[in-house]
PDB file with SEQRES, HELIX, SHEET and CRYST1 records, atoms N, CA, C and O in Angstrom:
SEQRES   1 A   57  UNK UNK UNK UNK UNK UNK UNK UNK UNK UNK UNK UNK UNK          
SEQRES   2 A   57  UNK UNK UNK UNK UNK UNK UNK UNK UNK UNK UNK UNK UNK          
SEQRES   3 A   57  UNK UNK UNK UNK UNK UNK UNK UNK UNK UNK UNK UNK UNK          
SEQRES   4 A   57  UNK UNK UNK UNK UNK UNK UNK UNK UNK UNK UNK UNK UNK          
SEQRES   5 A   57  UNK UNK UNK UNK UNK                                          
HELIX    1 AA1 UNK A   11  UNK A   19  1                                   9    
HELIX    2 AA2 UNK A   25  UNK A   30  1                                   6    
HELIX    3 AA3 UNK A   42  UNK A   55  1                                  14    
CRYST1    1.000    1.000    1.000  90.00  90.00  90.00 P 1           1          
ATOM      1  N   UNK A   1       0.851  -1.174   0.000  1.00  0.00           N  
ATOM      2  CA  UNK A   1       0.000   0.000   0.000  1.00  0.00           C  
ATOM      3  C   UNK A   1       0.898   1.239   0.000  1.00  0.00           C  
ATOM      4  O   UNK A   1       1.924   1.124   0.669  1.00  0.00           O  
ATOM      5  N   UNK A   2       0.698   2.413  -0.633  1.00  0.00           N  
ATOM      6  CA  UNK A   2       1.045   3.528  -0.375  1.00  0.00           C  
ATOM      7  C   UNK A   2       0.578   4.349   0.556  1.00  0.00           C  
ATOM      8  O   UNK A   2      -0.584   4.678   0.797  1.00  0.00           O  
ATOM      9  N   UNK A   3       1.605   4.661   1.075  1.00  0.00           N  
ATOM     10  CA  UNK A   3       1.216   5.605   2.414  1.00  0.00           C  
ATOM     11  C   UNK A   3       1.429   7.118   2.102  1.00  0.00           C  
ATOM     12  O   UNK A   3       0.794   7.982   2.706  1.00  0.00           O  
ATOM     13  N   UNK A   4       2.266   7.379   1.221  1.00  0.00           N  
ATOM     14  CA  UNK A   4       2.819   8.771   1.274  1.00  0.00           C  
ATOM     15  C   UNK A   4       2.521   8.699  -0.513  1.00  0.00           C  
ATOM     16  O   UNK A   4       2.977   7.716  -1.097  1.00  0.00           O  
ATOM     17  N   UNK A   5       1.921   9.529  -1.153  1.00  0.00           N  
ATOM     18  CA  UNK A   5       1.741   9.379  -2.586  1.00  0.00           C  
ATOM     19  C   UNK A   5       3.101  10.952  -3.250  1.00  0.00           C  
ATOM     20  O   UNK A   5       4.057  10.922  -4.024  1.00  0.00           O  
ATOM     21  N   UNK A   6       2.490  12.027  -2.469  1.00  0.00           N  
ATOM     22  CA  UNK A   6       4.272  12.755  -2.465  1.00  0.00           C  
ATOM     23  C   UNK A   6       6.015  11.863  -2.555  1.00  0.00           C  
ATOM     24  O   UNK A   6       6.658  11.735  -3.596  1.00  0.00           O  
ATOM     25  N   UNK A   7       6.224  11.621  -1.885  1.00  0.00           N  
ATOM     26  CA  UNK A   7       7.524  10.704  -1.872  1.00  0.00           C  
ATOM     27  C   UNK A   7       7.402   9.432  -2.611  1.00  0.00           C  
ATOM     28  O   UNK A   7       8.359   8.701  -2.869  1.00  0.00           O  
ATOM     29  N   UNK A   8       5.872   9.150  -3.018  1.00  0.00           N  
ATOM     30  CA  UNK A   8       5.756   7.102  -2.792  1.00  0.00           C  
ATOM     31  C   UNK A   8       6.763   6.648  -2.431  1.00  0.00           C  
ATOM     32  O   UNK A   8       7.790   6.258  -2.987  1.00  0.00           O  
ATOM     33  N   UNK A   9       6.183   6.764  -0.785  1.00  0.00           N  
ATOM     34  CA  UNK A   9       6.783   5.796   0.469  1.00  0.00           C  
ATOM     35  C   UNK A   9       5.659   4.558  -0.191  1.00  0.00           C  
ATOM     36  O   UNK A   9       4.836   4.646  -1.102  1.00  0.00           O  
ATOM     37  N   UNK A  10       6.015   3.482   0.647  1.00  0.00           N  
ATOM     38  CA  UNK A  10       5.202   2.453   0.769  1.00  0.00           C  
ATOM     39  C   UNK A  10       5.142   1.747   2.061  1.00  0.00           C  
ATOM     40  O   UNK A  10       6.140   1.647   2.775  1.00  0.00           O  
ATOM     41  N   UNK A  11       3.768   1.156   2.443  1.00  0.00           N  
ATOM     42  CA  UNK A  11       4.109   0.903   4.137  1.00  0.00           C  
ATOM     43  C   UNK A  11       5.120  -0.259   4.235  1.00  0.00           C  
ATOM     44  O   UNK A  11       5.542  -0.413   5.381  1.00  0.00           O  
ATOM     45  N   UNK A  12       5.539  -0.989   3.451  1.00  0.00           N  
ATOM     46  CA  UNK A  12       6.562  -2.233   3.897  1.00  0.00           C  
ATOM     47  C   UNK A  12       8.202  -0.961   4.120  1.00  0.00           C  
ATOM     48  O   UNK A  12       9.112  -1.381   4.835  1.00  0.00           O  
ATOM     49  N   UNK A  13       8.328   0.164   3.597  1.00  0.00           N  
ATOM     50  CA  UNK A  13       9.105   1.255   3.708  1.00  0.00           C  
ATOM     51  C   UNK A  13       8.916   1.443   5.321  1.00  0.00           C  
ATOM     52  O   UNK A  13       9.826   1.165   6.103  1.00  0.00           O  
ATOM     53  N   UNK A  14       8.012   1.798   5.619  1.00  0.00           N  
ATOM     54  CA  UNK A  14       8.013   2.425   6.515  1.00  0.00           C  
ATOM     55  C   UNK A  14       7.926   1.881   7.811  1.00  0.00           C  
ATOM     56  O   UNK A  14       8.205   2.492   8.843  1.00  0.00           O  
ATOM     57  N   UNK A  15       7.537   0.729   7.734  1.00  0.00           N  
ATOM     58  CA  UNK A  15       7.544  -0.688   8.926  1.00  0.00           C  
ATOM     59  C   UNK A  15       8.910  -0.852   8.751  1.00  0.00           C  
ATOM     60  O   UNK A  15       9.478  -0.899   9.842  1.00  0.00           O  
ATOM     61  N   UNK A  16       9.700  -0.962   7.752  1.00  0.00           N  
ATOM     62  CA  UNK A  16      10.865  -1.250   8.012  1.00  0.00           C  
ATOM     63  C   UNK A  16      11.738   0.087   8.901  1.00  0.00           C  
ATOM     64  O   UNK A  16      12.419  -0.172   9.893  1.00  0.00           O  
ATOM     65  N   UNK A  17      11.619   1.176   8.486  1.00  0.00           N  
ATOM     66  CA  UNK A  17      12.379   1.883   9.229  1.00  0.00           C  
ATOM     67  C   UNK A  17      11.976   2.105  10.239  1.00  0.00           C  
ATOM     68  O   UNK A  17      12.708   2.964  10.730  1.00  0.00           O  
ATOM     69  N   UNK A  18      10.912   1.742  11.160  1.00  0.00           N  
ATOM     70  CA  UNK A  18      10.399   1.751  12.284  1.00  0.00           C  
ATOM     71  C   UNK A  18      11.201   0.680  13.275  1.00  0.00           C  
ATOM     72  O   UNK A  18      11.605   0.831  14.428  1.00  0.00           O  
ATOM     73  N   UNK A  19      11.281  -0.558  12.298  1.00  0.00           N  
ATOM     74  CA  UNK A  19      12.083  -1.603  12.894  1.00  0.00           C  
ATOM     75  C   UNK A  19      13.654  -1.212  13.239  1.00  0.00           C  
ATOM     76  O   UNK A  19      14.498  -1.766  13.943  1.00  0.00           O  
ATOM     77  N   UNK A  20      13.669  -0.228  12.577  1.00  0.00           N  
ATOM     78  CA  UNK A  20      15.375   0.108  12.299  1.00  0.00           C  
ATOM     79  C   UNK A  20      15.454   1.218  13.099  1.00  0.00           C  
ATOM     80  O   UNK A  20      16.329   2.027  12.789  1.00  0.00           O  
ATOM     81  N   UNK A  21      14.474   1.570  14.451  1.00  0.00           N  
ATOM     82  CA  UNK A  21      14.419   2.443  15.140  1.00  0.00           C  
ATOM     83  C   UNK A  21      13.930   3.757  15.333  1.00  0.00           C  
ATOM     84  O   UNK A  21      14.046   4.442  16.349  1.00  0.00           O  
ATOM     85  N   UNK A  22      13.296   4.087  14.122  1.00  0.00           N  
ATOM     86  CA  UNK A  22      12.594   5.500  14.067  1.00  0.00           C  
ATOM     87  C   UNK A  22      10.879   5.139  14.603  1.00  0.00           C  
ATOM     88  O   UNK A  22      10.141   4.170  14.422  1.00  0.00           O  
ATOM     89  N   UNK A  23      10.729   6.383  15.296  1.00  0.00           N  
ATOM     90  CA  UNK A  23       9.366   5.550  15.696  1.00  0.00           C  
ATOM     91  C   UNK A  23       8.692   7.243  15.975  1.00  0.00           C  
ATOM     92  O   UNK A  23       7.989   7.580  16.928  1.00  0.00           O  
ATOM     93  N   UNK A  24       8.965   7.748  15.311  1.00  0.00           N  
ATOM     94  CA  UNK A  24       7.544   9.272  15.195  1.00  0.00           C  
ATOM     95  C   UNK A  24       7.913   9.185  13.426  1.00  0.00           C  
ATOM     96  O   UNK A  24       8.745   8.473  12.863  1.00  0.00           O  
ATOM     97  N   UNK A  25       6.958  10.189  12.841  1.00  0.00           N  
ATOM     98  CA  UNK A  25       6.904  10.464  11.212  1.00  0.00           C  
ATOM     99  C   UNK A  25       8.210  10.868  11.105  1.00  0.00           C  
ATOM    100  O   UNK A  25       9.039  10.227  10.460  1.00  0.00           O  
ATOM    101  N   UNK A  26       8.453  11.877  11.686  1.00  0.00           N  
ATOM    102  CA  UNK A  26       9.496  12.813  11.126  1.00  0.00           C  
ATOM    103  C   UNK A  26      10.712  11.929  11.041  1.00  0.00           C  
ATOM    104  O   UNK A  26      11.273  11.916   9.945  1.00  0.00           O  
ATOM    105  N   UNK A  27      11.261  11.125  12.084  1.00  0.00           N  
ATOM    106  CA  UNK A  27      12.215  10.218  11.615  1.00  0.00           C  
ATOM    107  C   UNK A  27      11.700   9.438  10.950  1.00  0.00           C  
ATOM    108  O   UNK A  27      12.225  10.150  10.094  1.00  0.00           O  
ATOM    109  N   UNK A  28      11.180   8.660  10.423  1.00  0.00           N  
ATOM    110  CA  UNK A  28      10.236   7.617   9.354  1.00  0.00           C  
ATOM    111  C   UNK A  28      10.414   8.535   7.748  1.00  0.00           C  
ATOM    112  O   UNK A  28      10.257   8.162   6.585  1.00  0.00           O  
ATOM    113  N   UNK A  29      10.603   9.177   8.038  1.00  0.00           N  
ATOM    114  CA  UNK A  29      10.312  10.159   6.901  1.00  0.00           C  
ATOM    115  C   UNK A  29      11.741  10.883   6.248  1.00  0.00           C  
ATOM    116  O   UNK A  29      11.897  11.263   5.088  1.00  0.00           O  
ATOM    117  N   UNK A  30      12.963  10.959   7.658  1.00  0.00           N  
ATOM    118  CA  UNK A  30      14.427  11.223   7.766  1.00  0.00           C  
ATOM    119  C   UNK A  30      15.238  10.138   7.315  1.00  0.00           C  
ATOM    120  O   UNK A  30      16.126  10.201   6.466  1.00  0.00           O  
ATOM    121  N   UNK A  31      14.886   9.218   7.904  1.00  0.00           N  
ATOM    122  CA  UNK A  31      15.475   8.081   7.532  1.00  0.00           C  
ATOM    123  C   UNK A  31      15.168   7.079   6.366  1.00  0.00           C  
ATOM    124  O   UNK A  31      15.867   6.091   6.143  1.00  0.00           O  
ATOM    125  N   UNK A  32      14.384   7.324   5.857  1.00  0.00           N  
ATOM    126  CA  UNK A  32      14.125   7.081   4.192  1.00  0.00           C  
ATOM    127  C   UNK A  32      14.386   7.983   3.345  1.00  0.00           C  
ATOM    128  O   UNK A  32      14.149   7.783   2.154  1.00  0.00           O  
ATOM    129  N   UNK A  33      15.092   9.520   3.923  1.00  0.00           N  
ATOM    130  CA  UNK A  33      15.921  10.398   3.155  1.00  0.00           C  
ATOM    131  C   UNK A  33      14.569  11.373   2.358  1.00  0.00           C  
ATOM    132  O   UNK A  33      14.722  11.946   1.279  1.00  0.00           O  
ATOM    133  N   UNK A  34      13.268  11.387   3.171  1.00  0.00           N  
ATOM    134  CA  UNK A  34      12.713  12.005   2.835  1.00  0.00           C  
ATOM    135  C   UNK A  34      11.934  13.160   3.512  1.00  0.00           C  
ATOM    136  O   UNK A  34      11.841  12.997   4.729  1.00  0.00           O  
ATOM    137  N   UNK A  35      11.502  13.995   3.160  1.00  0.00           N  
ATOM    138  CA  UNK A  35      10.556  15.245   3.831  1.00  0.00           C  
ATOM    139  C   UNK A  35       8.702  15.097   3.901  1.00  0.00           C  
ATOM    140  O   UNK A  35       8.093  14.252   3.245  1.00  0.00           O  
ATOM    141  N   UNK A  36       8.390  15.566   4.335  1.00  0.00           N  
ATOM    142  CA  UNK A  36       7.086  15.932   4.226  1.00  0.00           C  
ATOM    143  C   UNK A  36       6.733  17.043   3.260  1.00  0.00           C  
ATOM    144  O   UNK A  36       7.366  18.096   3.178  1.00  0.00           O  
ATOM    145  N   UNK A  37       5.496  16.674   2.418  1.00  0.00           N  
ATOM    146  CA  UNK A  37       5.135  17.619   1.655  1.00  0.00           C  
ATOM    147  C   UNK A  37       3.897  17.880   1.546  1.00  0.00           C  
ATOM    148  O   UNK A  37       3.715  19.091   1.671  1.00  0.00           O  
ATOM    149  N   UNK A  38       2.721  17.163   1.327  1.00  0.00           N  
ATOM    150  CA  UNK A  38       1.238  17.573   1.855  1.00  0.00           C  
ATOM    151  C   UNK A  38       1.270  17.979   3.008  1.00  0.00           C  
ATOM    152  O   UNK A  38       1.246  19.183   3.266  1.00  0.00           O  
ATOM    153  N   UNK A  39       1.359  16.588   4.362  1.00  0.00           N  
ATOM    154  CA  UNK A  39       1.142  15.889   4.993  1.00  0.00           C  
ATOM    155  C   UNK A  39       0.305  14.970   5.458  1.00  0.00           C  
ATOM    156  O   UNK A  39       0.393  14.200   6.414  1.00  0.00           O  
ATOM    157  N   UNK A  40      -0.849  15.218   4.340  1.00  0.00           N  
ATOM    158  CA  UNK A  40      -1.808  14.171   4.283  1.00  0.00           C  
ATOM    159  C   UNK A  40      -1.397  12.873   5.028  1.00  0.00           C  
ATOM    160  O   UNK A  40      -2.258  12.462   5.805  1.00  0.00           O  
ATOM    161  N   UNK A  41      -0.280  12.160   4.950  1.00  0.00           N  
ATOM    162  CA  UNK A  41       0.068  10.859   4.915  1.00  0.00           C  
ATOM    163  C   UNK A  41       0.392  10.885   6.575  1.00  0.00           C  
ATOM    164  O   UNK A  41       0.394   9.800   7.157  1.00  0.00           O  
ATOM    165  N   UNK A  42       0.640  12.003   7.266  1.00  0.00           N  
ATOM    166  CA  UNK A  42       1.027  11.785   8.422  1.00  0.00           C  
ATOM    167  C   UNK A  42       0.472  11.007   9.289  1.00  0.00           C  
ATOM    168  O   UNK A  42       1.175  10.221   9.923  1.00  0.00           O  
ATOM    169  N   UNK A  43      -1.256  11.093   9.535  1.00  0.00           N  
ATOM    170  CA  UNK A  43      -2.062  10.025   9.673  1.00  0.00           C  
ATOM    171  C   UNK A  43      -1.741   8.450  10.152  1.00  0.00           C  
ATOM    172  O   UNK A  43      -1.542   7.738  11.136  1.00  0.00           O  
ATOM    173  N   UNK A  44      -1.834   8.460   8.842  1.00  0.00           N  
ATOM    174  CA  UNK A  44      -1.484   7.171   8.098  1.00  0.00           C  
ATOM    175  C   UNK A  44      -0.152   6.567   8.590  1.00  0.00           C  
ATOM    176  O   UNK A  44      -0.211   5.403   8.986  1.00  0.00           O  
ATOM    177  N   UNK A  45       0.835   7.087   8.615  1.00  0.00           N  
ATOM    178  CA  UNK A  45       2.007   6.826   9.156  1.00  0.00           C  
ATOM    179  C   UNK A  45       1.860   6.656  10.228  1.00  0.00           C  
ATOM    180  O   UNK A  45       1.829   5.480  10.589  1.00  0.00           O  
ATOM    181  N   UNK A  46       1.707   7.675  11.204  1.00  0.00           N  
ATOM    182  CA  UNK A  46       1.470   7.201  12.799  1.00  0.00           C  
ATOM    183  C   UNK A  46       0.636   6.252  12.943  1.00  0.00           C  
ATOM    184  O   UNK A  46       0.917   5.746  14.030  1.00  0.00           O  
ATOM    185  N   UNK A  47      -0.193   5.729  12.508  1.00  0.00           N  
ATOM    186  CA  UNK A  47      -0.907   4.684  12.606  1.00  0.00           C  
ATOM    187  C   UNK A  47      -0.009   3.587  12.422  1.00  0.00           C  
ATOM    188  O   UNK A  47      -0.087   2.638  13.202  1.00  0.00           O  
ATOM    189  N   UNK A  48       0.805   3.584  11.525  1.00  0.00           N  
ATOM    190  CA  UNK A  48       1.628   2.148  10.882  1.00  0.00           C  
ATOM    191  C   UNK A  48       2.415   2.235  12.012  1.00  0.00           C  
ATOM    192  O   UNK A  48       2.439   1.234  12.728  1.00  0.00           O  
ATOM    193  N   UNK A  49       3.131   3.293  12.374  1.00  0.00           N  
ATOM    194  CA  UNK A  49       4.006   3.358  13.362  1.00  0.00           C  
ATOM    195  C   UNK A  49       3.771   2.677  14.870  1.00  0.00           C  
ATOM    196  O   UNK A  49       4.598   2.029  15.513  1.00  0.00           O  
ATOM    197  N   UNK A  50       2.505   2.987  15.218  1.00  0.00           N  
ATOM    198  CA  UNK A  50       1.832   2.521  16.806  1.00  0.00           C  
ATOM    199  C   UNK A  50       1.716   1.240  16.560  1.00  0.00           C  
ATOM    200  O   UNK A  50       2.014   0.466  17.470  1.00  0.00           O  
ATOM    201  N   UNK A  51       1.227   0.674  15.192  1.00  0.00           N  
ATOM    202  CA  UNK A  51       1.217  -0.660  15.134  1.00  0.00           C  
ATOM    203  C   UNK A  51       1.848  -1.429  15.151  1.00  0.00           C  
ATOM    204  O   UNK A  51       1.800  -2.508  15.743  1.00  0.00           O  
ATOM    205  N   UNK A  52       3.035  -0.704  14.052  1.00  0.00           N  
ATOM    206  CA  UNK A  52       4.292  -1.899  14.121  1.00  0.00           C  
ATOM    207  C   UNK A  52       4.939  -1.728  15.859  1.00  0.00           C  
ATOM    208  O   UNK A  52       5.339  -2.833  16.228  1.00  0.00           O  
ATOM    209  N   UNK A  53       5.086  -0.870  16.730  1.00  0.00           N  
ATOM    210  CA  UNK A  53       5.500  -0.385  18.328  1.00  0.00           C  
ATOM    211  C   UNK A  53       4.887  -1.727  18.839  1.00  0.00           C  
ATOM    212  O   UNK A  53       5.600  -2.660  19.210  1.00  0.00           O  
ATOM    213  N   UNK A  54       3.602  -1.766  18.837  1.00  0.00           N  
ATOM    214  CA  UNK A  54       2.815  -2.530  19.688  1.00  0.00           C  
ATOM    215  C   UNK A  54       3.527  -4.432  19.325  1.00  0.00           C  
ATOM    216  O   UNK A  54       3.959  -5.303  20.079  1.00  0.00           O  
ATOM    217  N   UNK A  55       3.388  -4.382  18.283  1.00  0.00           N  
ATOM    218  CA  UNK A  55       3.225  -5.402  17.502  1.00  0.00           C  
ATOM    219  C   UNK A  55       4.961  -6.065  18.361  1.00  0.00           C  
ATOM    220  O   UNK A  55       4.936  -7.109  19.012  1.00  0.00           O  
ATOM    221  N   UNK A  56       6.011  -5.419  18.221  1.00  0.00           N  
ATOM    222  CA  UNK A  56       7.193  -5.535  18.610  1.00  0.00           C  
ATOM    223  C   UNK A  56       7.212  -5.464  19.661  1.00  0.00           C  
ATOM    224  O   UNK A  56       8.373  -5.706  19.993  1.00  0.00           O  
ATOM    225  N   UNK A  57       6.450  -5.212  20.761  1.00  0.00           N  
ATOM    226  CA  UNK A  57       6.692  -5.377  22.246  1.00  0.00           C  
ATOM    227  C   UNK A  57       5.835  -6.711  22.842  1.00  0.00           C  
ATOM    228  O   UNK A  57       5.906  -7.008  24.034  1.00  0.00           O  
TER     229      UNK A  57                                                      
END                                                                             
C-alpha cells in the first residue's frame, strides 16, 4: 500500500524503518531520506508506526 503518494513511500518502507528504530513520522520520513510535503500521509504513518511499536513489544 502507499502511504505517502508525495515521496511514494510504501508501508513495507516504513515498517521497516520503524524496525530500524525510528518511531515518530518525522524520523520515518528522515530516515528514508525524505521530507514531508502535503502531509496528508502523516495520519497514516502514525498509525503504521503505533502498530508496528505494539506489535514488537
Amino acid at each position: 500500500m502507499i502511504v505517502c503518494f508525495c515521496n511514494a513511500l510504501k508501508e513495507k518502507e516504513v515498517r521497516g524503518a520503524v524496525r530500524g528504530g525510528a518511531h515518530s513520522p518525522q524520523k520515518v520520513y528522515s530516515k528514508l531520506g525524505c521530507k514531508f510535503q502535503c502531509g496528508q500521509c502523516r495520519p497514516l504513518a502514525q498509525r503504521i508506526i503505533n502498530n508496528e511499536t505494539a506489535t514488537a513489544c
